[in-house]
N, C-alpha and C positions, 0 to 999 in steps of 0.2 A: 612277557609278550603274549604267550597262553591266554591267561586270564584275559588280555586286555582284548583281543581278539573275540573270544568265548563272547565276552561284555556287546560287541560289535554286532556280532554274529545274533545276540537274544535284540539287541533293536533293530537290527534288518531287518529280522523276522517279524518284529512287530508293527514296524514300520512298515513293509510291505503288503501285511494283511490288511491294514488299513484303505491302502490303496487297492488291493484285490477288491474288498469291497464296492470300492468308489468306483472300477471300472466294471464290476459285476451287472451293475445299476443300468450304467452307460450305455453295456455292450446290448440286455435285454431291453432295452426302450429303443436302442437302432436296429434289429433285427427285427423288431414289429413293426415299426410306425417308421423308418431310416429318418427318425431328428435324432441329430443328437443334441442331449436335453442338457444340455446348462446350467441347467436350475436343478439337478441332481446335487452338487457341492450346498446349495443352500439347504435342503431335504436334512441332510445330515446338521447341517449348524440347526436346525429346528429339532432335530433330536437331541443336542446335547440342549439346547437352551433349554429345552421343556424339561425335561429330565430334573435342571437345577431349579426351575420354576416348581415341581412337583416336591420335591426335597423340601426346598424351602420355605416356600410358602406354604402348602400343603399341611407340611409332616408326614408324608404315605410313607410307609415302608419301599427300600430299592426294588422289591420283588410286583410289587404294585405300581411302583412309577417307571418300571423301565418298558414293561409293553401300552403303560398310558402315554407314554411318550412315544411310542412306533403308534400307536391310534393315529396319532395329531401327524406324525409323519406322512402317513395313509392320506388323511384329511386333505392335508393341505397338498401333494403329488397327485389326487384325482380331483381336487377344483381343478387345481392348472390344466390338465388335461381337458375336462370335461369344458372349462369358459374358454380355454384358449387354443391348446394343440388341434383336439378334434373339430370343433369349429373352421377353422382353418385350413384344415388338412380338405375336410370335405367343400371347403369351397375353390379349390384347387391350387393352395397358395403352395410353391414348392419345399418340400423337405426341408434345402437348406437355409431360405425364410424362417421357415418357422421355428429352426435350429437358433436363430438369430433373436428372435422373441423373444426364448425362452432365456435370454440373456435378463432383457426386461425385466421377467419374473421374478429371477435372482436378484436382481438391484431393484425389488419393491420389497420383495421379502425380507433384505437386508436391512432397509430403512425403516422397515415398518418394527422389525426388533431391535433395531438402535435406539428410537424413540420411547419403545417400552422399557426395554433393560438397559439404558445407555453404553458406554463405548467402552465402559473399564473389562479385561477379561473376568469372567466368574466363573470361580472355582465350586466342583463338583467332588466333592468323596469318593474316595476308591472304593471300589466294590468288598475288598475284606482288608482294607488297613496297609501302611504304606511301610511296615519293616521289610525289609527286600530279603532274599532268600538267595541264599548261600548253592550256586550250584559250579562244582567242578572250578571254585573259587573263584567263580562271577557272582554278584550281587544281580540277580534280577528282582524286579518290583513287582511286588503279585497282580498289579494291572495288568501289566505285559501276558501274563497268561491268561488272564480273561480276553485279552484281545484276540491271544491266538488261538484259543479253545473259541471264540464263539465262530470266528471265522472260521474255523475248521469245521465245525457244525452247520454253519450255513452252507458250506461248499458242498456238504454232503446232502441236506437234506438237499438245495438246489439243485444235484447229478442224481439223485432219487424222485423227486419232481419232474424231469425232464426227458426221465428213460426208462419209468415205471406209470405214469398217469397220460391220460388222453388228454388232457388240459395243455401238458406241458409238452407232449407229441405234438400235439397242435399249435402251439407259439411256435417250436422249431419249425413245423412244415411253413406256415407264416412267414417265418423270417427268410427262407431257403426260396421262396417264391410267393409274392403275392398275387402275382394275378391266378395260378393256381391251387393258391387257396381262398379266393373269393370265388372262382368257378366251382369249386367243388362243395360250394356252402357251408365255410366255415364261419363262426359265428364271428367278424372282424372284430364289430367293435368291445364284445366281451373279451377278447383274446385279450386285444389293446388295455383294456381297463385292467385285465389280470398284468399285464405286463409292468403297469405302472404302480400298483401292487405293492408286486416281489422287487421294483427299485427304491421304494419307498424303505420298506423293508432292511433289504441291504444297504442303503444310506444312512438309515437314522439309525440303524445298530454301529455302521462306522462310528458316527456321531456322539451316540450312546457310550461306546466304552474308550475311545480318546480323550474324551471330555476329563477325568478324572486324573491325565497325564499332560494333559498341553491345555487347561481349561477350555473354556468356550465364551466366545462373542460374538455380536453380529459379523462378523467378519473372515472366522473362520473357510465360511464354504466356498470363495472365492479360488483358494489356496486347493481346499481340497478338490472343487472341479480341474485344475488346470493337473494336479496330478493324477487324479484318475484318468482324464482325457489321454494325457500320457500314457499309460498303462496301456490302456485299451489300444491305443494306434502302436505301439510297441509289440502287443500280443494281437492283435488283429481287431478291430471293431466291432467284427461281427462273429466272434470266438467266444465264449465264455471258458475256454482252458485257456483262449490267451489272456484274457483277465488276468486270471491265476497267475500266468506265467511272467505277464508284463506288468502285476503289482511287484512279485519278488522280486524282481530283475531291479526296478528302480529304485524299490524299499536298498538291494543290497550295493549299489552303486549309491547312493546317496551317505547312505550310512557311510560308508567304506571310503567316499572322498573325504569326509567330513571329518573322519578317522587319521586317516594316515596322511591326507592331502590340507586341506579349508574347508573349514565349515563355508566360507564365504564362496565357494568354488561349485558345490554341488548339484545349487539349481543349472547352473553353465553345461557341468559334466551330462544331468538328465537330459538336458535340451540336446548338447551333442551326438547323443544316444539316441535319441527318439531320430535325429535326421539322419545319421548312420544307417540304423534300419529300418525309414522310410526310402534310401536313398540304396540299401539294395536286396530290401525285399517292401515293396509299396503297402503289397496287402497285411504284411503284418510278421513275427514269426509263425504264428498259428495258423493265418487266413488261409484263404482259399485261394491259388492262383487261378486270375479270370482266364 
C-alpha cells in the first residue's frame, strides 16, 4: 500500500505542475488585460506539436528544438494578441467578449494543426529514456522529473521576475489597478505584450515536457485549458501562488480519485471541487476578498 501510494503521490505531483503551469499562464494574462484567454490550452498543444515537428522532421537535437518550440509558442500567443485581443480591447469590446474570442482562436489553431498533422496522437521521446527509476519502491518515469524540475524552475525564475525586476513590479501594479497604472504612465501596452510572453512561455513548456508521457495532438489543448481554468478559479484568478496552489490541489484529487476511487469519477470529483470553493470562498483560496 506504501509503494502504491508513493506511485500516487509522484503522479500528483506531476500531474499537478502541469496544471500549475496552465493556470500560471491564465492567471498572468487576467491580471494585465482581465481576458481570460482560452487559447492558453492551445499555446501548449503548439508546443508539444512543434517540438515533435522539430524532432522529426528536422533532426535538431532536444537541446535546440525545445526553446525552438517556445519561439513558435511566443509567435503565435503575440499574433493573437496583437490581430485580435488588443485590437479589440482598445475599441471597447468588454473583457469578457473578448475572453470569448479567444475561444475562436483555439478552434482555428486546432483545425489548422489537424489538417497539417492529422488526428492520430504523436508521440515524442523522453527527454533521457523511459526506464523508470526505483525510488522508496515506486517506479517513477524520468519524464516525471523533468516535469517537475522545470516547473519548479519556472516557478522560481517567475517569483524572482516579479519581486526583483521593474518589468515585473509593473505587471503586478497593472494587475492590482489599471486605471492607476495608465495614470501614472505605465507603459500598457508593453506590459501586455510582456504578459503574453511569460504565458506563452509557461504553456508551451507545459506542452513541451507532457508531450513525451500523454503524446500530443490537435486536441490536446482543449483538455488542458479547462484544467488550468480550474486551477486558477480554485487558487484565485488573479494569484499566481494560487496557481501553484490550485494546480496541486487538483493534480492530487484527480490522481487520488482515480487511485482509490474511478478513474471514470475524477473529472466529476474536480468539477465538485472547483464549486465547493467557489461556493464558499468566490474569489479563490488565495484571492483577495473584495
Amino acid at each position: 500500500m506504501l509503494e502504491y501510494t508513493l506511485q500516487l503521490l509522484a503522479s500528483a505531483l506531476t500531474e499537478g505542475s502541469i496544471y500549475v503551469l496552465m493556470a500560471l499562464g491564465l492567471v498572468i494574462i487576467y491580471r494585465s488585460t482581465e481576458v481570460l484567454y482560452f487559447n492558453q490550452g492551445s499555446i501548449a498543444m503548439i508546443g508539444g506539436i512543434s517540438l515533435y515537428a522539430f524532432l522529426n522532421h528536422t533532426g535538431i537535437p532536444l537541446a535546440i528544438a525545445i526553446p525552438a518550440s517556445l519561439a513558435v509558442c511566443i509567435v503565435v500567443a503575440l499574433l493573437s494578441q496583437w490581430l485580435v485581443v488588443l485590437p479589440l480591447l482598445a475599441r471597447g469590446v468588454s473583457s469578457l467578449n473578448v475572453s470569448i474570442i479567444t475561444i475562436g482562436i483555439a478552434m482555428i489553431l486546432e483545425t489548422a494543426v489537424m489538417m497539417l498533422f492529422g488526428k492520430d496522437p504523436l508521440p515524442v521521446s523522453s527527454f533521457s529514456g523511459d526506464d523508470p527509476l526505483t525510488i522508496f519502491g515506486a517506479s517513477i518515469v524520468p519524464q516525471h522529473l523533468w516535469i517537475v524540475g522545470l516547473t519548479a524552475l519556472a516557478l522560481v525564475l517567475t517569483l524572482l521576475f516579479f519581486k526583483k525586476t521593474w518589468t515585473g513590479r509593473a505587471m503586478t501594479g497593472l494587475g492590482d489597478n489599471h486605471l492607476l497604472a495608465r495614470a501614472s504612465g505605465f507603459p500598457i501596452k508593453r506590459l501586455f505584450t510582456y504578459s503574453f510572453i511569460f504565458a506563452a512561455l509557461v504553456g508551451g513548456l507545459a506542452g513541451i515536457a507532457s508531450a513525451p508521457i500523454s503524446y500530443t495532438s490537435y486536441a490536446v489543448g482543449t483538455r488542458l485549458t479547462i484544467k488550468g481554468f480550474v486551477a486558477a478559479a480554485v487558487g484565485g484568478m488573479g494569484s499566481p501562488v494560487g496557481a501553484l496552489v490550485g494546480g496541486l490541489i487538483i493534480g492530487f484529487f484527480e490522481v487520488f480519485t482515480a487511485g482509490f476511487i474511478s478513474s471514470n469519477l475524477k473529472d466529476l470529483i474536480t468539477i465538485l471541487l472547483l464549486l465547493l470553493v467557489l461556493k464558499l470562498r468566490p474569489e479563490g483560496l488565495m484571492g483577495e476578498r473584495g
